[in-house]
Every structure is written in C-alpha cells, then in structure tokens.
C-alpha positions in Angstrom: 50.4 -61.6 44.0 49.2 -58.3 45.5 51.5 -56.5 42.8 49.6 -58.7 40.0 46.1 -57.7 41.3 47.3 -53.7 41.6 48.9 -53.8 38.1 45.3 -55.7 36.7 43.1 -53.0 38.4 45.1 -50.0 36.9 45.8 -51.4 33.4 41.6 -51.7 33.7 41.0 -48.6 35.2 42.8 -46.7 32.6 40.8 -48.4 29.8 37.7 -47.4 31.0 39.0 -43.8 31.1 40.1 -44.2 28.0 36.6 -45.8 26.6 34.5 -42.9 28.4 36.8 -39.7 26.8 36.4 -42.3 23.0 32.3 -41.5 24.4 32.7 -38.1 25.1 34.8 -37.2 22.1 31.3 -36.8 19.6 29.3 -34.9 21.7 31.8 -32.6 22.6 32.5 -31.6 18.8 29.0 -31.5 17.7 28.6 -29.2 20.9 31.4 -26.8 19.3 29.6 -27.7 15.4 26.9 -26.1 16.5 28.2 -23.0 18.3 29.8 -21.9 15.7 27.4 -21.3 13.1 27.5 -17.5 11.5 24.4 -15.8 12.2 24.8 -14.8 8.5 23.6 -17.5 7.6 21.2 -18.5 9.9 18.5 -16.9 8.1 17.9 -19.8 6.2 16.7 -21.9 9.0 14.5 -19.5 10.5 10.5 -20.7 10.2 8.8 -18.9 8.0 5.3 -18.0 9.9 7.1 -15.6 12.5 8.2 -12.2 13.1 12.0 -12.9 14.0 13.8 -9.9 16.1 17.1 -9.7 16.3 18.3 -10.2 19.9 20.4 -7.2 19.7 17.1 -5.3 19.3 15.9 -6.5 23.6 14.6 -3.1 25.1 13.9 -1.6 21.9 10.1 -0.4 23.4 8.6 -0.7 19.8 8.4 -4.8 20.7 5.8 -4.0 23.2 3.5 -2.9 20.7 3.8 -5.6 18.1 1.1 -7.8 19.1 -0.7 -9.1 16.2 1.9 -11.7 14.2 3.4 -14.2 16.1 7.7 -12.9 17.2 10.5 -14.3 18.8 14.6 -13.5 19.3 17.2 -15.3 17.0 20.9 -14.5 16.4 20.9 -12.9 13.3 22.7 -9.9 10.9 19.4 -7.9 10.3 17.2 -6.5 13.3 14.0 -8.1 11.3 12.9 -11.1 9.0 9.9 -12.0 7.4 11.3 -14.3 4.8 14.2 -15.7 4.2 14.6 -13.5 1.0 12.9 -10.2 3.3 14.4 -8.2 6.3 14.2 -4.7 8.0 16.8 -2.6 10.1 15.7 -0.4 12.3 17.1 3.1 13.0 16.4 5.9 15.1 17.0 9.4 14.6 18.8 10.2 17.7 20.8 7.3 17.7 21.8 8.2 14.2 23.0 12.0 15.2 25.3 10.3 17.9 26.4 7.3 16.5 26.9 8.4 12.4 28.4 5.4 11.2 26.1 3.0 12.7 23.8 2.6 9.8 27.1 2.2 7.6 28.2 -0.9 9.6 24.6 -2.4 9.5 24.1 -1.7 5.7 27.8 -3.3 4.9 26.8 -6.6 6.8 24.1 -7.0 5.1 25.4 -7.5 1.8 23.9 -9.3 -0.8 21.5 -11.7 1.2 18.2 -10.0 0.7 15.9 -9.4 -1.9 13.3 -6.5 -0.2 15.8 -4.7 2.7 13.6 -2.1 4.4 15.2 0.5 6.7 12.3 1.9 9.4 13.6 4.9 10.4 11.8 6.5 13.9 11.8 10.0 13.7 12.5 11.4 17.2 14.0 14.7 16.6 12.6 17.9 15.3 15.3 19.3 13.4 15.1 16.2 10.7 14.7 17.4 7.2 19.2 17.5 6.8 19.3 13.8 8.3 16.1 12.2 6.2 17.9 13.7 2.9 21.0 11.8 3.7 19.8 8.8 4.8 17.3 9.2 1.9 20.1 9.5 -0.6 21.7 6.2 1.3 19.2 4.2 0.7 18.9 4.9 -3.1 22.9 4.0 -3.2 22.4 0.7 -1.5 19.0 -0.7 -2.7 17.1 0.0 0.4 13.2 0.7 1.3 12.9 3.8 3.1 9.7 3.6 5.4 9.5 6.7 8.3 7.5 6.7 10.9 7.0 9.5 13.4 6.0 6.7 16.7 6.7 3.6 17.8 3.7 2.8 17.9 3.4 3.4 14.2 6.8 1.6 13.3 5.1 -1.8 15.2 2.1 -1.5 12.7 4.6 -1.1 9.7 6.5 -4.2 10.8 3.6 -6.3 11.3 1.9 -5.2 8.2 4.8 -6.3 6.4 4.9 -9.6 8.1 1.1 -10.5 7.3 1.0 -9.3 3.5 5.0 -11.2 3.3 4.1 -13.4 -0.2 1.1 -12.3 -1.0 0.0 -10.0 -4.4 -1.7 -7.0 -4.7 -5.1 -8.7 -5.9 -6.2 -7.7 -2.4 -5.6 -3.6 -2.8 -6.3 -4.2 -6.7 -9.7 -2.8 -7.7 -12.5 -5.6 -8.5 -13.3 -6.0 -12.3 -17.2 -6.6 -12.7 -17.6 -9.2 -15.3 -21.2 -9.9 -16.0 -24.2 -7.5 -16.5 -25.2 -7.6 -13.5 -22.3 -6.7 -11.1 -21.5 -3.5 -14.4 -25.0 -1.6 -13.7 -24.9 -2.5 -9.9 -21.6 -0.5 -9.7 -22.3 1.8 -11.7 -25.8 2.7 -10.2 -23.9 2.7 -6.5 -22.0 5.5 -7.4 -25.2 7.7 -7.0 -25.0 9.0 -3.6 -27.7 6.8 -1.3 -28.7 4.1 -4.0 -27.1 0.6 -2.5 -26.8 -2.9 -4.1 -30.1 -3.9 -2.8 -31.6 -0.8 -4.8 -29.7 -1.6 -7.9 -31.1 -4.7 -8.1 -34.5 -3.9 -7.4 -34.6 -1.1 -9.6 -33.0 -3.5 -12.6 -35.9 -6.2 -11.5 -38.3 -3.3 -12.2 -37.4 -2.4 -15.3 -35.3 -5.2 -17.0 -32.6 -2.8 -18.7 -30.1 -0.2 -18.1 -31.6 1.6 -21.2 -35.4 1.3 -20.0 -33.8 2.8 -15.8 -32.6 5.7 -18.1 -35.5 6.9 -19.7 -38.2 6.0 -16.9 -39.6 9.0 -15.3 -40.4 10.2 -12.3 -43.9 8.6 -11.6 -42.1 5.5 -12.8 -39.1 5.5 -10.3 -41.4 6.5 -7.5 -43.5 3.4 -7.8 -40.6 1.0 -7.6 -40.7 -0.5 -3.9 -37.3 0.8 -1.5 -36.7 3.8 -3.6 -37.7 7.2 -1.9 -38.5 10.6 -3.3 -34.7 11.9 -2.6 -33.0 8.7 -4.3 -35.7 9.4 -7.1 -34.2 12.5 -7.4 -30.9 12.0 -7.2 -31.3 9.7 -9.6 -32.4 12.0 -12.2 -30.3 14.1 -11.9 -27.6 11.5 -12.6 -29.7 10.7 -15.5 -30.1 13.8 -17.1 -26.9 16.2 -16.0 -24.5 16.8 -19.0 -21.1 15.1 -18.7 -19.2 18.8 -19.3 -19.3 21.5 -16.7 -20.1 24.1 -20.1 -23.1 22.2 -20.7 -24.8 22.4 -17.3 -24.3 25.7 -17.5 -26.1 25.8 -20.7 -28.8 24.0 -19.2 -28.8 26.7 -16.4 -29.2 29.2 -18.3 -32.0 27.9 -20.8 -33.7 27.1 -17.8 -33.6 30.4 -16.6 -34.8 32.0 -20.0 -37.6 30.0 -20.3 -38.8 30.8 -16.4 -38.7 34.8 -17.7 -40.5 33.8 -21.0 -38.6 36.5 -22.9 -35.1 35.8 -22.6 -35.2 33.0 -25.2 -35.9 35.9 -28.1 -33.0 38.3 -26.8 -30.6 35.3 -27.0 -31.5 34.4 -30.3 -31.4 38.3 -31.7 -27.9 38.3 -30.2 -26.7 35.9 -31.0 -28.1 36.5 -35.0 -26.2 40.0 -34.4 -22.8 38.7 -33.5 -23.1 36.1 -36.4 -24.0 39.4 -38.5 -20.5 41.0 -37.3 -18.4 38.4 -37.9 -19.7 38.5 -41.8 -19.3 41.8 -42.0 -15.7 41.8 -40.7 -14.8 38.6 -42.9 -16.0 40.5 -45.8 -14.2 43.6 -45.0 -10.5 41.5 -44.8 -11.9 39.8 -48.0 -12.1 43.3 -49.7 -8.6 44.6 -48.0 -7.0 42.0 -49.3 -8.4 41.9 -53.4 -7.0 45.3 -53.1 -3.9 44.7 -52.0 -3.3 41.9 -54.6 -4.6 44.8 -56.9 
C-alpha cells in the first residue's frame, strides 16, 4: 500500500513539473525574441517627438547642454535621430587624429538607412585645415552633411535645431510676399530709415495714394500727425534721389552751379566747345579718308 501511495505522489509530482516548464516555455522565448533585435533596425520604432542619443554616446559633455527638445538613450547604429528617415554622427577632432578609422566603421554601418545623414564634427585642435579637407572630401563620397562646430556648446544648438525644424519647410526662413496694396506700399515705405508700419499707414490715410505721398511736399508731410521733421526729410530724400550713383552726382553738381550763379554758363560754353571738337575731328577723318579713296 505504502509503495502505491509513493509511486501515485511521484507520477503527480513529475506532471506538475512537467506542466510548470510547458508554462514557462513562452515566456522564456519571447524573453530571448526580444533581446535579439538588431539595433539596425530599431530605428523604426523609435517615437518620433524626441531627440534619441545613442547610448554609446553617455559622457559625451555636449548632452549637458541640450536642453530645449525633449532626449533620451536607445540602442541604436547612429549616435542621433530625429526621424526615422534623419540621423547625425558625431565626431571629434582629437578623437579622429588618434583613432583614423573610426569614422570609416561608423560611416560603413550606416549604410543605406537614412535619407539626411549629418556628420557634426567638433573642432578641438588647432592644427585642422589637413583633417577638415579629408573628412570634407569623405563626406562628399558617402552622401553626408558636413556641419563644424568650434564648441560643444554650439554642436548642442545644431542638434536641437535640427530636431525642432525635423519636417517642416522653409516657408518660415522664406521671405513674406505682400499681396494686396496695402501690405506693397507699407513695405516699401519701411525701408526708409525711421518710418514704421504705423507711419505707413497713417501717411497712406492722409493722402489716399502712393502717387499723391510722392509728389506731396514738404509743408504737406509736416502736417500729417506722427511724422517729424527728420522722417519728413528722410522721406524726401527717398522721394527725389536718382536711382544711379552718376545721377546724384549730376544733381550735386547742378546744385552747386546754381549756388555760385555763374557756373551754369561755363558748363554750357564747355560743353558747346567739346561738341565743336568732336565735329571738327569727324570732319577731318571724313576728308582723310575722300582722299584716300582718291
């Protein structure tokens, strides 16, 4: 009986073992599914809102200045991504002179995943000018951004810069087209020196027209409420200056003739005389050459 009850316990001992490794069996292999993935790949999955850092990149001292976009460590191939189709490597200088084929190694693994690859090289050395040209020439080869920067403090701002403007266009460093009439003589009137948008507009509620601004005068600019005696001025002077540097000049120098009251006679009789000259010489070539037909 006792050799019943110890052969009953065992057989249902041993399938309960047997049931709890069956239990243990899936968890164990997703464990090892999901320590095995290639950090290659592991790009894809990243969230696209963050600054990721490489983890082999811990101690770099250029982390402790990145501070305005959101960061954190991921296995990965590059040292930086800010989408999955944009990434950065980061080099220094004096790393490079020791370790040469560093940059080769980084560049190889790389391959083909990126679309924008950036290499933000710090410049710690002062003999440079040799290095920068090879690694210039590199990045040509290999389809690569080359962005220097001279602190580390710099190379932060660079990374985060490219982080915040990461799928965006360039309508925000494109310049402003003015569509309506409004929004044309306001821009053009700001580019006198001290007339502001509030100016412009007052000035165009004054006179109703770009053409009737143009030809007021002076008595009729100074009457116009914000607009002092120097923006009165200046405004002239925008208003009546030739476009050419010869014709200012011109202007200068009527001017000048008319303060000295005589000089407007003298330029005239000299000018008749050199007119004078150049028929005489045009007839005496006219003559040479009857002559020489002759």
């Amino acid at each position: 009986m006792n050799t019943i009850l110890h052969t009953t316990m065992a057989s249902t001992s041993s399938s309960k073992e047997e049931t709890s490794l069956h239990r243990m069996k899936p968890t164990q292999a997703t464990t090892t599914t999901t320590t095995t993935i290639n950090p290659r790949d592991y790009h894809s999955t990243l969230q696209p809102h963050i600054l990721h850092i490489s983890t082999r990149q811990r101690g770099n001292p250029l982390l402790s200045h990145i501070r305005n976009v959101p960061h954190q460590y991921s296995p990965m191939t590059p040292d930086y991504i800010f989408s999955p189709t944009r990434c950065a490597l980061f080099l220094s200088l004096r790393y490079h002179n020791l370790h040469p084929n560093y940059i080769h190694r980084r560049i190889a693994e790389l391959k083909s995943d990126f679309e924008l690859r950036v290499l933000l090289c710090l410049v710690d050395v002062e003999d440079n000018s040799s290095v920068l040209l090879f690694l210039n020439d590199l990045c040509v080869q290999n389809n690569l951004t080359f962005i220097l920067s001279w602190s580390e403090e710099e190379a932060a701002r660079y990374l985060e810069t490219l982080k915040q403007f990461d799928g965006k266009d360039a309508s925000a460093i494109q310049k402003r087209e003015h569509t309506n009439y409004i929004d044309q003589v306001t821009h053009v009137l700001g580019s006198v020196r001290s007339v502001n948008k509030t100016d412009a507009v007052q000035l165009m509620s004054q006179f109703g027209t770009f053409r009737n601004l143009a030809g007021a005068d002076i008595e009729e600019l100074s009457v116009c409420p914000g607009v002092g005696v120097k923006k009165v001025k200046r405004l002239l002077e925008a208003f009546r200056a030739p476009f050419s540097k010869e014709g200012r000049k011109k202007r200068r120098m009527l001017a000048d003739q008319e303060k000295t009251g005589d000089g407007g006679g003298k330029g005239d009789n000299g000018a008749l005389g050199l007119n004078n000259a150049d028929d005489e010489k045009g007839k005496e070539k006219n003559d040479v050459q009857t002559e020489m037909k002759v």
